[in-house]
gemmi code that builds the backbone of each chain (N, CA, C; Angstrom):
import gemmi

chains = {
    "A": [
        ("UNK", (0.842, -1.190, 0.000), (0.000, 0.000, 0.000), (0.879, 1.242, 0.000)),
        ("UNK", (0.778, 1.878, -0.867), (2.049, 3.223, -1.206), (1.548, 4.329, -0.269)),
        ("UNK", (2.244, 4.577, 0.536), (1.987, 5.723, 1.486), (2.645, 7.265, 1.360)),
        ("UNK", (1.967, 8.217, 1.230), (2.837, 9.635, 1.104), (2.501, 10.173, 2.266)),
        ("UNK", (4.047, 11.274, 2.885), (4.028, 11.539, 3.754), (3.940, 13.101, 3.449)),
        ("UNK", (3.704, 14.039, 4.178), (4.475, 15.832, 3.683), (4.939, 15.923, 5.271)),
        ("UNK", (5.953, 16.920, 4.927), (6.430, 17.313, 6.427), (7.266, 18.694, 6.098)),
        ("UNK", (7.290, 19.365, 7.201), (7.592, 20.907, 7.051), (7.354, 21.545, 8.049)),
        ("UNK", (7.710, 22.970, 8.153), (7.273, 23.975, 8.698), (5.760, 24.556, 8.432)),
        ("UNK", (4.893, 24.595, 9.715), (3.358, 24.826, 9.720), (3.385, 26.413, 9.255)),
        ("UNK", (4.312, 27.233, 9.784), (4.203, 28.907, 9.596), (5.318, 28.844, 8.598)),
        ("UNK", (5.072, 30.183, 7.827), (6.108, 30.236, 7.143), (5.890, 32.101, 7.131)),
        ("UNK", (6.998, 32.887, 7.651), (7.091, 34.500, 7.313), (6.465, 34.868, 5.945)),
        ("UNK", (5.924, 36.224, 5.733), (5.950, 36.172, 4.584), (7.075, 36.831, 3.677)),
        ("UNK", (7.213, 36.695, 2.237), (8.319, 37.182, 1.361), (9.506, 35.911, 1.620)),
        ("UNK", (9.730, 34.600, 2.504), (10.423, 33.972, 2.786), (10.115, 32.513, 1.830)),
        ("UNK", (10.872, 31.503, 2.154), (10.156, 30.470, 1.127), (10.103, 29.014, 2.348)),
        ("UNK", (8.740, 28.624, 1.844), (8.099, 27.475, 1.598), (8.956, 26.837, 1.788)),
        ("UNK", (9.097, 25.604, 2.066), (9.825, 24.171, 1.986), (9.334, 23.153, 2.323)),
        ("UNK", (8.977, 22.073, 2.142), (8.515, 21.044, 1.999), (8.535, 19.802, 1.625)),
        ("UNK", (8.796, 18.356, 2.198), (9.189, 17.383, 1.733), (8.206, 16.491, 1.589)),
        ("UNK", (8.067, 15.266, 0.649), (6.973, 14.313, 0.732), (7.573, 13.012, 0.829)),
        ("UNK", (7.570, 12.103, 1.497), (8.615, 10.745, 2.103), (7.504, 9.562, 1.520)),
        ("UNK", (7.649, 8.808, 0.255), (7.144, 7.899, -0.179), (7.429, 6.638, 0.272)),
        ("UNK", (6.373, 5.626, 0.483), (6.901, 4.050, 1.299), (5.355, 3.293, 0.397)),
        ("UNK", (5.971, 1.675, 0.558), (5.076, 1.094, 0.486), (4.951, 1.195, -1.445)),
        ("UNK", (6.110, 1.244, -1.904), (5.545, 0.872, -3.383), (7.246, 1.893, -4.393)),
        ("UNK", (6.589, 1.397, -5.519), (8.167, 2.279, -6.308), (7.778, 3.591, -6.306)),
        ("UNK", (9.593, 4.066, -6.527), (9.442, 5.468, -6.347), (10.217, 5.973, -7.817)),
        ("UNK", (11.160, 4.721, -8.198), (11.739, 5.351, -9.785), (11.252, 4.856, -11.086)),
        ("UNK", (9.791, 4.126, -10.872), (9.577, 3.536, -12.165), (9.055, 4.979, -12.972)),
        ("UNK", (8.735, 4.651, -14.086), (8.250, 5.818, -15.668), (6.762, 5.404, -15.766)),
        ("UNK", (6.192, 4.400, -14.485), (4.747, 4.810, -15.031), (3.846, 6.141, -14.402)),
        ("UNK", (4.748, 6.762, -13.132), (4.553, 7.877, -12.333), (5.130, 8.959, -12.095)),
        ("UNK", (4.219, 10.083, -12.245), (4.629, 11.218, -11.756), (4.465, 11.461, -10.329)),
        ("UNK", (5.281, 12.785, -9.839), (5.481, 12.855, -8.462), (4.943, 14.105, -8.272)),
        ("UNK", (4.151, 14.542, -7.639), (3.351, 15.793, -7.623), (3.087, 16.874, -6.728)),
        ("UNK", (2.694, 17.978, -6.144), (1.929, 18.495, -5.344), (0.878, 20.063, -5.849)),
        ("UNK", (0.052, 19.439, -4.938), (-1.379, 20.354, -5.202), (-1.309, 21.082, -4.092)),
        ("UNK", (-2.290, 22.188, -4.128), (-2.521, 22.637, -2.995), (-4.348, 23.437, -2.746)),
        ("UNK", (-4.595, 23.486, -1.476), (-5.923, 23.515, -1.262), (-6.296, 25.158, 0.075)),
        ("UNK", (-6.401, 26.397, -0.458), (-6.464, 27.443, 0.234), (-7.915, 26.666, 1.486)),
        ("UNK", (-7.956, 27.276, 2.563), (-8.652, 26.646, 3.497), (-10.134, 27.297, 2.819)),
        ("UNK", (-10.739, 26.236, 2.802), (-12.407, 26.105, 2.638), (-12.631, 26.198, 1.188)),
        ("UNK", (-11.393, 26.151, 0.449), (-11.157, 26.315, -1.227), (-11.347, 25.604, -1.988)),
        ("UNK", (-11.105, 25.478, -3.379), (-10.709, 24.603, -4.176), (-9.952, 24.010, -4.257)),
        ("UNK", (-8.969, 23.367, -5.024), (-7.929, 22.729, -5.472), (-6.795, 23.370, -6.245)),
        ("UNK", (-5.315, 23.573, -6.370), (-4.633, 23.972, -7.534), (-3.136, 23.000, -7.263)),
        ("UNK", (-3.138, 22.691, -8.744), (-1.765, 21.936, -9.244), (-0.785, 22.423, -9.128)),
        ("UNK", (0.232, 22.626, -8.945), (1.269, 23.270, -8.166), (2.817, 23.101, -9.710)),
        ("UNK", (2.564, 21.586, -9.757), (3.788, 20.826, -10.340), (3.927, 19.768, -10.162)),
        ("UNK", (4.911, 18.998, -10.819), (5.093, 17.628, -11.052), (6.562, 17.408, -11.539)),
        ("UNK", (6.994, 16.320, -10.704), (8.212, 15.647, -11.428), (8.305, 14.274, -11.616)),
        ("UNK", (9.486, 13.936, -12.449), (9.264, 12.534, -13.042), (10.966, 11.758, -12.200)),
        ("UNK", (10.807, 10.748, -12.463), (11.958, 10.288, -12.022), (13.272, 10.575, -12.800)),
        ("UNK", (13.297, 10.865, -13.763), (14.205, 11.667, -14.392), (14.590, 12.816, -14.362)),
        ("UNK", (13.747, 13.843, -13.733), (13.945, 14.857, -12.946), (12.799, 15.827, -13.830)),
        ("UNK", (12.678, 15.688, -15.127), (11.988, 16.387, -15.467), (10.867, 17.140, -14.809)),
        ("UNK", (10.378, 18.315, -14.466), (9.613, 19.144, -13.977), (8.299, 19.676, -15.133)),
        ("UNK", (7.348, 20.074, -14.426), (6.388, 20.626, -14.843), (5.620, 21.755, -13.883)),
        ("UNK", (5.233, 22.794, -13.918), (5.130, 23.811, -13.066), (3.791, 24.473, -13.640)),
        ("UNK", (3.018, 24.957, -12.854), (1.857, 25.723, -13.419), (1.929, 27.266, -13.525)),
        ("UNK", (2.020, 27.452, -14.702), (2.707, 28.668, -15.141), (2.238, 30.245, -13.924)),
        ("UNK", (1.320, 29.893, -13.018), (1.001, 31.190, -12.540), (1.431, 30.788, -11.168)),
        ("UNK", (2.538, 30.013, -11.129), (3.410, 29.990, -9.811), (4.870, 29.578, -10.715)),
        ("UNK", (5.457, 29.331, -11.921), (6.610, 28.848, -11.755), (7.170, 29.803, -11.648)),
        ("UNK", (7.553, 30.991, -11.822), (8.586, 32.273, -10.952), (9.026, 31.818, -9.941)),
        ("UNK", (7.918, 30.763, -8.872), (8.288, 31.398, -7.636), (8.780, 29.505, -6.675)),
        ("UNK", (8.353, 28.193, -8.277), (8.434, 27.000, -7.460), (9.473, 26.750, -8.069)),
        ("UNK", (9.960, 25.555, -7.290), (11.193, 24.532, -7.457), (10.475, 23.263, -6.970)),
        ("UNK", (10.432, 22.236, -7.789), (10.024, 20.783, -7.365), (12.092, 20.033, -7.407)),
        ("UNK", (11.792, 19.164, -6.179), (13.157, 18.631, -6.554), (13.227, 16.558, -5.970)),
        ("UNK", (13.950, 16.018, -7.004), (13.959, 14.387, -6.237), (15.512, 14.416, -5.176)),
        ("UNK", (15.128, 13.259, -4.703), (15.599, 12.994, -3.607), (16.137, 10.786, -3.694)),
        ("UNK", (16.202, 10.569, -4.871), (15.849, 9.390, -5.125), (15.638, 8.179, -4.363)),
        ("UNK", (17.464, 8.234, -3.395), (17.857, 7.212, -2.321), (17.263, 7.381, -1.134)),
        ("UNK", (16.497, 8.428, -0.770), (15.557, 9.181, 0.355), (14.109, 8.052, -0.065)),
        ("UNK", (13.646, 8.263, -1.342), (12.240, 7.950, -1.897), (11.494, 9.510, -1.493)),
        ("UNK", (12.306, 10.552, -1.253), (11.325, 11.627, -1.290), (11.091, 12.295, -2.484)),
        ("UNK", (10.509, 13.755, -2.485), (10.506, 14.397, -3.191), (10.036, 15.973, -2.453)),
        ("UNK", (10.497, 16.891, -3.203), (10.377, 18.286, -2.366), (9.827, 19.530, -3.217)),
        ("UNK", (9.299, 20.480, -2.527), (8.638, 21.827, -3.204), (9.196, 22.741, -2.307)),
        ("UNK", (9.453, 23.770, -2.898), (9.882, 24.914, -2.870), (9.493, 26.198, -3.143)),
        ("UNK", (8.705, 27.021, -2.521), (7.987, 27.972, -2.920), (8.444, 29.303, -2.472)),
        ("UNK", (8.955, 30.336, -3.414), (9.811, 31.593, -2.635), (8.338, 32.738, -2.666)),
        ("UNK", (9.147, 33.764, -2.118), (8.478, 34.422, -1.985), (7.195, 34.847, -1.421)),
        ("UNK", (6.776, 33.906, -0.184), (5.438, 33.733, -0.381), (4.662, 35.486, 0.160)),
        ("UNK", (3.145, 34.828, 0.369), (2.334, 36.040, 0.659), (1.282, 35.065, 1.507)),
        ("UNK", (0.079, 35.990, 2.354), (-0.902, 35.479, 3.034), (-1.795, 35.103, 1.720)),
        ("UNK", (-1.607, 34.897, 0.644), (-2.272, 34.186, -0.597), (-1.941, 32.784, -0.815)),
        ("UNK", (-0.332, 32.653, -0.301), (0.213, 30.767, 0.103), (-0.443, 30.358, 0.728)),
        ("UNK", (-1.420, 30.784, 1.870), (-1.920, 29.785, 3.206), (-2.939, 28.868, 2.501)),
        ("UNK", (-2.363, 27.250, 2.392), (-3.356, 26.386, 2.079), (-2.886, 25.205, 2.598)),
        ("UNK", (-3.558, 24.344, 2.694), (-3.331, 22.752, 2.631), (-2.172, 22.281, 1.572)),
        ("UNK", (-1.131, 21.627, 1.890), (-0.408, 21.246, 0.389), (-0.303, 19.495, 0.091)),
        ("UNK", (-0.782, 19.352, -0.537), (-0.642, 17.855, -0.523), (0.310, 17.583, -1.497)),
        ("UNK", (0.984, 16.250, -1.219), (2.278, 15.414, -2.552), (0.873, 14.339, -2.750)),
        ("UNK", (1.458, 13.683, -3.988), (0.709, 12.715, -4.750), (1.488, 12.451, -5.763)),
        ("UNK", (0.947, 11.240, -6.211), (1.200, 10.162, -7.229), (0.287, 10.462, -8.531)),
        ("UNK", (1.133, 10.401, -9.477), (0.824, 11.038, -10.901), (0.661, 10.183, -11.763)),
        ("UNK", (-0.779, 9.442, -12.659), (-0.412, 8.874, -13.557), (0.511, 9.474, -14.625)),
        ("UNK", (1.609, 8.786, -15.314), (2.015, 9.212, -16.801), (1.276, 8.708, -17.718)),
        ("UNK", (0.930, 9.607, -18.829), (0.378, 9.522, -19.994), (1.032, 10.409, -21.086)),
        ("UNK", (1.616, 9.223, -21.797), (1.860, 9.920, -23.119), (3.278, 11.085, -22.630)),
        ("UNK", (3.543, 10.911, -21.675), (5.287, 11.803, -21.205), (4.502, 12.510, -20.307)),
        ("UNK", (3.236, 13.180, -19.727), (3.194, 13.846, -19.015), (2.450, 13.063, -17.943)),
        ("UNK", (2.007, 14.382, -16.629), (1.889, 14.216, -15.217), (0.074, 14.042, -15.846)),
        ("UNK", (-1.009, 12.984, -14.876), (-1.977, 13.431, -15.312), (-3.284, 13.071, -14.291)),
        ("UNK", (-4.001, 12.078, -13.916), (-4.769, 12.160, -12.310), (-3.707, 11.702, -11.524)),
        ("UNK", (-4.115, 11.985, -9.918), (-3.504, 12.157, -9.019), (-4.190, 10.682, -8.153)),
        ("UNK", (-3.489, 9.265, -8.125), (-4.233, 8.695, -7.899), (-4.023, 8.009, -6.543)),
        ("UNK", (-3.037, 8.791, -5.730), (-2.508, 8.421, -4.158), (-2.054, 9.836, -3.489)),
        ("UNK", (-2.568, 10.009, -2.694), (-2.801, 11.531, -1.698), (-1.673, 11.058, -0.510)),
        ("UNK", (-1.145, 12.180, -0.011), (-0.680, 12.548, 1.298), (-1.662, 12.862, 1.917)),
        ("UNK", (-1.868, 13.280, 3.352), (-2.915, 13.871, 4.325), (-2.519, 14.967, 3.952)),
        ("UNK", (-1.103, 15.592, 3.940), (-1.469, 17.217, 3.315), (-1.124, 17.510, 4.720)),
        ("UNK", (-0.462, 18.956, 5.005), (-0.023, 19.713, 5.279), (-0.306, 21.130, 5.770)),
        ("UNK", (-1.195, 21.616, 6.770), (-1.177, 23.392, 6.201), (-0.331, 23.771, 7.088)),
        ("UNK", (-0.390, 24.979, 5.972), (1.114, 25.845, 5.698), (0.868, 27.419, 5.844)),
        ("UNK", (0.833, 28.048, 6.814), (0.379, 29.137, 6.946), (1.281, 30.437, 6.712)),
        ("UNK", (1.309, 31.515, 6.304), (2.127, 32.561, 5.821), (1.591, 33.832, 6.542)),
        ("UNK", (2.458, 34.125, 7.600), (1.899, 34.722, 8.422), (3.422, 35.719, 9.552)),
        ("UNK", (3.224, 36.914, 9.726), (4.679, 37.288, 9.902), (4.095, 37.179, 11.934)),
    ],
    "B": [
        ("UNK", (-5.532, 28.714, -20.372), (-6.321, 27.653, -19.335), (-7.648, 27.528, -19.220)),
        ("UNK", (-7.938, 25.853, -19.575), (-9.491, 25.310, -19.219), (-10.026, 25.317, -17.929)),
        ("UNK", (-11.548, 26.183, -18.270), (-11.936, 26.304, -16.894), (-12.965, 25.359, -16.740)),
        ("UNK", (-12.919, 24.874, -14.910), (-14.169, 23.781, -15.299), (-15.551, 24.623, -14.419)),
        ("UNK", (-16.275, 24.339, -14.661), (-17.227, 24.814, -13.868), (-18.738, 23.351, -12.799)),
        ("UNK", (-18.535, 23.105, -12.367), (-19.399, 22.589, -11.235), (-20.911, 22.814, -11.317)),
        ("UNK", (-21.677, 21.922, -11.433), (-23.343, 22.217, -11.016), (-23.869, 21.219, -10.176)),
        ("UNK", (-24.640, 21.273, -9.161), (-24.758, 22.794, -8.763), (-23.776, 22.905, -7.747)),
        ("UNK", (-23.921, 24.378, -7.538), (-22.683, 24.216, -6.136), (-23.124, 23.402, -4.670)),
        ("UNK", (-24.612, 22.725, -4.789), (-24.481, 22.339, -3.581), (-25.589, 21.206, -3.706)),
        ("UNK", (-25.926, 20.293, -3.226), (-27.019, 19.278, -3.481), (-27.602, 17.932, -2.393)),
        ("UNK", (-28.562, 18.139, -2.115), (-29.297, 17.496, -0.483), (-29.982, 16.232, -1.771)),
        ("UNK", (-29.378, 15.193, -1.098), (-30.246, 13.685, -1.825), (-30.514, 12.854, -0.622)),
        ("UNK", (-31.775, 12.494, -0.735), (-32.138, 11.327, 0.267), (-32.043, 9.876, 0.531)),
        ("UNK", (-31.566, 9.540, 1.245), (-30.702, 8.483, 1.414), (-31.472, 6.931, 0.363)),
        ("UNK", (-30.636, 6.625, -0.135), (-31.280, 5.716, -1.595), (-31.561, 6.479, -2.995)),
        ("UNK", (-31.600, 7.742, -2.746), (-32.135, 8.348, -4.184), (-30.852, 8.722, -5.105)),
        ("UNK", (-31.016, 9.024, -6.184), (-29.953, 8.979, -7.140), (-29.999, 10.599, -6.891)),
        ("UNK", (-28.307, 10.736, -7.268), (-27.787, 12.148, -7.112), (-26.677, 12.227, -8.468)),
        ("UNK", (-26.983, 13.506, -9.082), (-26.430, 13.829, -10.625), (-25.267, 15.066, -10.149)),
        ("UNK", (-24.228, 14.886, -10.637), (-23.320, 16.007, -10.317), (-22.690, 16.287, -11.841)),
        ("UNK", (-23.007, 17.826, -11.914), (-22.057, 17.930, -13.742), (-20.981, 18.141, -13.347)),
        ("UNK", (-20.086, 18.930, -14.193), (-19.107, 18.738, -14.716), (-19.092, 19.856, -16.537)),
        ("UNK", (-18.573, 20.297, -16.867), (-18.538, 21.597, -17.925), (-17.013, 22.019, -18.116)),
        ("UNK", (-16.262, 21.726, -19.221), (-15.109, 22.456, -19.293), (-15.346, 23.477, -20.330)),
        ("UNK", (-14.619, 24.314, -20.596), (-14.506, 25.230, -21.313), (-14.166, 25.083, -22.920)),
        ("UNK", (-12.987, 23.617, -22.947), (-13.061, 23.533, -23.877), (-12.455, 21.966, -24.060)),
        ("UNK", (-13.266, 21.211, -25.169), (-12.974, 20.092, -25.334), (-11.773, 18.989, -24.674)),
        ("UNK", (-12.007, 17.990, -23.866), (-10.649, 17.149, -22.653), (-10.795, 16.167, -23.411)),
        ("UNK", (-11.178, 15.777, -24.730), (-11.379, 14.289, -25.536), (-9.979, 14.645, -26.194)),
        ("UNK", (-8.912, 13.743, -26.657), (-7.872, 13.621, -27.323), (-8.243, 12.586, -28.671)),
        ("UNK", (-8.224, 13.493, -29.186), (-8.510, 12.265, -30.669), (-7.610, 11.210, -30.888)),
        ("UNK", (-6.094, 11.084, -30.719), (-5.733, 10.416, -31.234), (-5.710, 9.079, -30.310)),
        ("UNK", (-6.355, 8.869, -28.675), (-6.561, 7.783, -28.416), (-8.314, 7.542, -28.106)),
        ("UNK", (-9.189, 8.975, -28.204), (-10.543, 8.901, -27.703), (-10.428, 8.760, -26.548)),
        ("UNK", (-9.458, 9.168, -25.449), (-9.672, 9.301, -24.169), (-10.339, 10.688, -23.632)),
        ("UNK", (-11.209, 10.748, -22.788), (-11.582, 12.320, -21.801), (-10.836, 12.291, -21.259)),
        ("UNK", (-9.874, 13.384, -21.107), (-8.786, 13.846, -19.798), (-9.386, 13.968, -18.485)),
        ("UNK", (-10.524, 13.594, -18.314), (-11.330, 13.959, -16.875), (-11.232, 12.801, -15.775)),
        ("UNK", (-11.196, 13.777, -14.700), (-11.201, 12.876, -13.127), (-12.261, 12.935, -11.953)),
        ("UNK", (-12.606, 12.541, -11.245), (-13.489, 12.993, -10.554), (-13.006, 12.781, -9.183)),
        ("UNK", (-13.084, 13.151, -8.339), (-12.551, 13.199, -6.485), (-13.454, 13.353, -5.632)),
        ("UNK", (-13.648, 12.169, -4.739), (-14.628, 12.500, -3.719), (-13.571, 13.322, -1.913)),
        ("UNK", (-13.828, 14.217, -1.852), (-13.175, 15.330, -0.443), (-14.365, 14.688, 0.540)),
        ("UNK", (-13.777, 13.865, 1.358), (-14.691, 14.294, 2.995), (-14.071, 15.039, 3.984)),
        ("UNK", (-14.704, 15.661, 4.659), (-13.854, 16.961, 5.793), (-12.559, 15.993, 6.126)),
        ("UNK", (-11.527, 17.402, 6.302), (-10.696, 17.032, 6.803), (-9.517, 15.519, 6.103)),
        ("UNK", (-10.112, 15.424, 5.478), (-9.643, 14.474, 4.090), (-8.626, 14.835, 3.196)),
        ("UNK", (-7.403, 14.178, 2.331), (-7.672, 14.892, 1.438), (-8.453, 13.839, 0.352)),
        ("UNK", (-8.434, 14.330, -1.172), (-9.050, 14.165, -2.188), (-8.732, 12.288, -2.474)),
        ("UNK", (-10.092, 11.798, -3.156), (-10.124, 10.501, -3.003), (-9.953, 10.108, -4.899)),
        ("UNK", (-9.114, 9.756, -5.298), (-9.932, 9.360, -6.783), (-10.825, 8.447, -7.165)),
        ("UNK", (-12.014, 9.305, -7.493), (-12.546, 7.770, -7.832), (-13.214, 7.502, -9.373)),
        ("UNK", (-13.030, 8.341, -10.095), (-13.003, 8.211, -11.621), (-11.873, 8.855, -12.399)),
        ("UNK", (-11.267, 8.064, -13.321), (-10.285, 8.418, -14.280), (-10.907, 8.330, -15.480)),
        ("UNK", (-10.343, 9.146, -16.806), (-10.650, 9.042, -17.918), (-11.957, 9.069, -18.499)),
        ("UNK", (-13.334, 9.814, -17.830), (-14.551, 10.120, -17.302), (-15.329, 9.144, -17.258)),
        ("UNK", (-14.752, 8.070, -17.374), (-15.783, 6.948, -16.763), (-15.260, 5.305, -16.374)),
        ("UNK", (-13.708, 5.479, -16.111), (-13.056, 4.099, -15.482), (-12.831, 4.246, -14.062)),
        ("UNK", (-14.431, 3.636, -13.285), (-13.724, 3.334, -11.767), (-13.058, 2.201, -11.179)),
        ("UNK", (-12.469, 3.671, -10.014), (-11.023, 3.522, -9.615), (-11.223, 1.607, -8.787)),
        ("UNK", (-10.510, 1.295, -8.569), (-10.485, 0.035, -7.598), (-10.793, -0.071, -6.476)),
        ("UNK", (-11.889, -0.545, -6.301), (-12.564, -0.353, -4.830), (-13.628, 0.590, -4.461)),
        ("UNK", (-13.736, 1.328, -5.507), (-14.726, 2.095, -5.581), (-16.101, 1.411, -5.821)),
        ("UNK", (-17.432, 1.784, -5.069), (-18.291, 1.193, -5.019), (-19.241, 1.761, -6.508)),
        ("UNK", (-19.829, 0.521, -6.952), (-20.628, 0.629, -8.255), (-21.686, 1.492, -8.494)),
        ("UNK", (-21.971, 2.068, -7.177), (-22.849, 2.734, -7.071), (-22.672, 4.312, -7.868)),
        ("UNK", (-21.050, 4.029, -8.050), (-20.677, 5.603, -8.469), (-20.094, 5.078, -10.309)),
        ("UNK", (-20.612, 6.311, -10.973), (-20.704, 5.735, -12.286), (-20.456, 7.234, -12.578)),
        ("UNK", (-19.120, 7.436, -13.861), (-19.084, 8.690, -14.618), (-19.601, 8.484, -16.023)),
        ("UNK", (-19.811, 9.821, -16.465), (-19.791, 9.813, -17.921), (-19.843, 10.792, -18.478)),
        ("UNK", (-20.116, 11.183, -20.292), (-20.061, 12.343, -20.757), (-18.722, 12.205, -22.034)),
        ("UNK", (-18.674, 13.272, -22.722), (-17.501, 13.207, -23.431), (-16.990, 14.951, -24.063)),
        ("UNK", (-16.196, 14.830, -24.255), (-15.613, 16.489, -25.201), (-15.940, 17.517, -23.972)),
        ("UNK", (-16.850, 18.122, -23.236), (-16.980, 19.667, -22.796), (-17.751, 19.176, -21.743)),
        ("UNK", (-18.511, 17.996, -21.240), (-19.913, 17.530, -20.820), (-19.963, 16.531, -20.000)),
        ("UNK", (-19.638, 16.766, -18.847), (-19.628, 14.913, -17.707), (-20.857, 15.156, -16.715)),
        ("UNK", (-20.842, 13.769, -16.387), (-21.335, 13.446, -15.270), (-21.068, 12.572, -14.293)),
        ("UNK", (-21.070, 12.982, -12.921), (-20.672, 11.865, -11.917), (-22.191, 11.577, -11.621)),
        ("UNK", (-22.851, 10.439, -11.391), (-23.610, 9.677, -10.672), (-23.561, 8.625, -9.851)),
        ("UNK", (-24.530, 9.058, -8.402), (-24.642, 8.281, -7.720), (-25.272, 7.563, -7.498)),
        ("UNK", (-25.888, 6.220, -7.636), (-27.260, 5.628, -7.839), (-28.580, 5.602, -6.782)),
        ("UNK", (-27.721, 5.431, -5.769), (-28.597, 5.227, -4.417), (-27.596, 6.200, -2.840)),
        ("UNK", (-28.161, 6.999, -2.895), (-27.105, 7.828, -1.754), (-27.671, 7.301, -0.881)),
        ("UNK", (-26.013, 7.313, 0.086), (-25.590, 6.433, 1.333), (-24.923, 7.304, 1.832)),
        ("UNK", (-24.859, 7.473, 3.696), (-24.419, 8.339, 4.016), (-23.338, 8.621, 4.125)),
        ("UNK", (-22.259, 7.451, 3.569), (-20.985, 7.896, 3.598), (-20.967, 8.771, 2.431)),
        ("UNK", (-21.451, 9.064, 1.540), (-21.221, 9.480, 0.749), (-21.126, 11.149, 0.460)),
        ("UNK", (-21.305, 11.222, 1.499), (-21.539, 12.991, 1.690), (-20.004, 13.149, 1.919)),
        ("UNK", (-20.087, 14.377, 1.187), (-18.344, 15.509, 0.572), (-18.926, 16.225, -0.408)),
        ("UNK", (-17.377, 16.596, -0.803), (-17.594, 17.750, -1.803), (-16.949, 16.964, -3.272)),
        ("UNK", (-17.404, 16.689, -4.151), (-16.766, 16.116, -5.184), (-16.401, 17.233, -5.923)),
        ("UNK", (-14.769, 17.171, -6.973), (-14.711, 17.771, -7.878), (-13.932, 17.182, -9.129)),
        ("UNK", (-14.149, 17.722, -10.166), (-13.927, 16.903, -11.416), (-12.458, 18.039, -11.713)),
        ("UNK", (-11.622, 17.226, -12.550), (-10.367, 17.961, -13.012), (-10.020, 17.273, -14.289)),
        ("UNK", (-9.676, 18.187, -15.239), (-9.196, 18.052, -16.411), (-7.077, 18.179, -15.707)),
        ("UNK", (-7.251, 16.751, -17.228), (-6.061, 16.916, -17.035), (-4.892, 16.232, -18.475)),
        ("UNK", (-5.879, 17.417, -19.536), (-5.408, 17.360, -20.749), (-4.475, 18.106, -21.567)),
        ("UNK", (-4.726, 19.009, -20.951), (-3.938, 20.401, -21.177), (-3.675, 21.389, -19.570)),
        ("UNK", (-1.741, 21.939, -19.584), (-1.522, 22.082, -18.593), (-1.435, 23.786, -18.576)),
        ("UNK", (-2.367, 24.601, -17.470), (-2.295, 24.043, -16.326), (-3.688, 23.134, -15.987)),
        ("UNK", (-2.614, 21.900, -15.201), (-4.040, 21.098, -14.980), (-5.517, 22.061, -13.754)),
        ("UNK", (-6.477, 21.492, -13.918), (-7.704, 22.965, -13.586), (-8.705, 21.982, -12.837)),
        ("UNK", (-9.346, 22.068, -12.135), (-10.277, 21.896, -11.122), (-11.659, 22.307, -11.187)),
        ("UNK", (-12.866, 22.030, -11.000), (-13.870, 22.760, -10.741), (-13.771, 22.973, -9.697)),
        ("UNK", (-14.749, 24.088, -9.082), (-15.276, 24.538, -7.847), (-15.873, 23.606, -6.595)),
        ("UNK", (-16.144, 22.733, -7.476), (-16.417, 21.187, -5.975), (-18.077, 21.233, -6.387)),
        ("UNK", (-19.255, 20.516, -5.657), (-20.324, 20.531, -5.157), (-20.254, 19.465, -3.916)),
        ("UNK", (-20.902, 20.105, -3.106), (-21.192, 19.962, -1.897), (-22.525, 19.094, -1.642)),
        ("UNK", (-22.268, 17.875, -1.518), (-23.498, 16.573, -1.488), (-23.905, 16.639, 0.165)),
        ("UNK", (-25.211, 16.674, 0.334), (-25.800, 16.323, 1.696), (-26.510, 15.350, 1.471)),
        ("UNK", (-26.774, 14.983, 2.774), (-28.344, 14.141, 2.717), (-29.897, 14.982, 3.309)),
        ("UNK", (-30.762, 14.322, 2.549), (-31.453, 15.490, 2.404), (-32.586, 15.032, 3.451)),
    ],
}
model = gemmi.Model(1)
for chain_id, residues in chains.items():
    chain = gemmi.Chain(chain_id)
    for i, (resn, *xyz) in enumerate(residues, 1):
        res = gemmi.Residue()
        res.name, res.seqid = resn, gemmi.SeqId(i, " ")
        for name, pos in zip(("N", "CA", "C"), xyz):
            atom = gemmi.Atom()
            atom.name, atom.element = name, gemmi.Element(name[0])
            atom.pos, atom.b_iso = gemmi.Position(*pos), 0.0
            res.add_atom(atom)
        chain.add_residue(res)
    model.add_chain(chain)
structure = gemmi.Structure()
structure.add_model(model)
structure.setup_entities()
């Protein structure tokens, strides 16, 4: 049963950055049928895709945060990490890591959740 | 970026009765060259996070109970529930994930009624 973990700092200053790790168990972490992911969820919000990486390192970023993310692997760990600079009281959300189907080279449903994380931005 | 939009935002079904949740993108999630919908569907219970339980707008996930059935194609889904049960109360939301950035609807919010 593939388990994701997130772990981090609950506050984060604002204008400072984000950091965040996700500790995968319970299944592979370098095969090419998965992407490695995180979303995030403002409290009482919706949902937004954040980015994705592949075991090759390749990245994918959602263009109205990549200025400000860095996704990074960790291979021999089985983690994977996000990086978010700059933040504002507009960061405060839930952040979850997840498991990415690949299709066709890219990242695409999210079909194994972390519990997620909140992450508050707050001086 | 495809936007999805949610109907309705909120919906009370009585326990056994069938409950319809849309689903609306902005612009076509069908890929011609395999006829797949890029669409997903997620059941959220509080404090949760997101559950998958439809891929590709109508292959459920494993373990998912039969009771939950997607469909629809190009701009147009539907999640259905056949007989609501009270676990079944959350907020479901559907996500395209054909073109990036991948996009979300707004959720609807299932009660029992």
């Amino acid at each position: 049963q593939l388990h994701l973990q997130e772990s981090g700092p609950g506050l984060v200053k604002p204008s400072e950055t984000l950091s965040l790790t996700c500790t995968v168990s319970g299944g592979s972490f370098s095969g090419s049928d998965y992407y490695w992911g995180w979303l995030r969820q403002p409290p009482g919000k919706g949902l937004e895709w954040i980015g994705s990486i592949y075991f090759t390192g390749t990245t994918f970023y959602n263009p109205s945060l990549k200025s400000q993310v860095t996704i990074s692997l960790d291979t021999p760990k089985y983690q994977f990490s996000l990086k978010l600079s700059s933040v504002t009281a507009a960061d405060t959300a839930v952040y979850y890591c997840t498991r990415q189907i690949s299709n066709y080279g890219w990242p695409r449903f999210s079909d194994s959740w972390g519990q997620g994380i909140l992450v508050t931005v707050s001086s | 970026d495809i936007v999805m939009t949610q109907s309705p935002d909120s919906l009370a079904v009585s326990l056994g009765e069938r409950a319809t949740l849309n689903c609306k993108s902005s612009r076509s999630v069908l890929y011609d060259p395999n006829n797949k919908n890029y669409l997903a569907w997620y059941q959220q219970k509080p404090g949760q996070p997101p559950k998958l339980l439809i891929s590709w707008a109508s292959t459920r996930e494993s373990g998912v109970p039969d009771r939950f059935s997607g469909s629809g194609s190009g701009t147009d889904f539907t999640l259905t529930i056949t007989s609501m049960q009270a676990e079944d109360v959350a907020v479901y939301y559907c996500q395209q994930c054909l073109s990036q950035p991948y996009t979300f609807g707004q959720g609807t919010k299932l009660e029992i009624k």
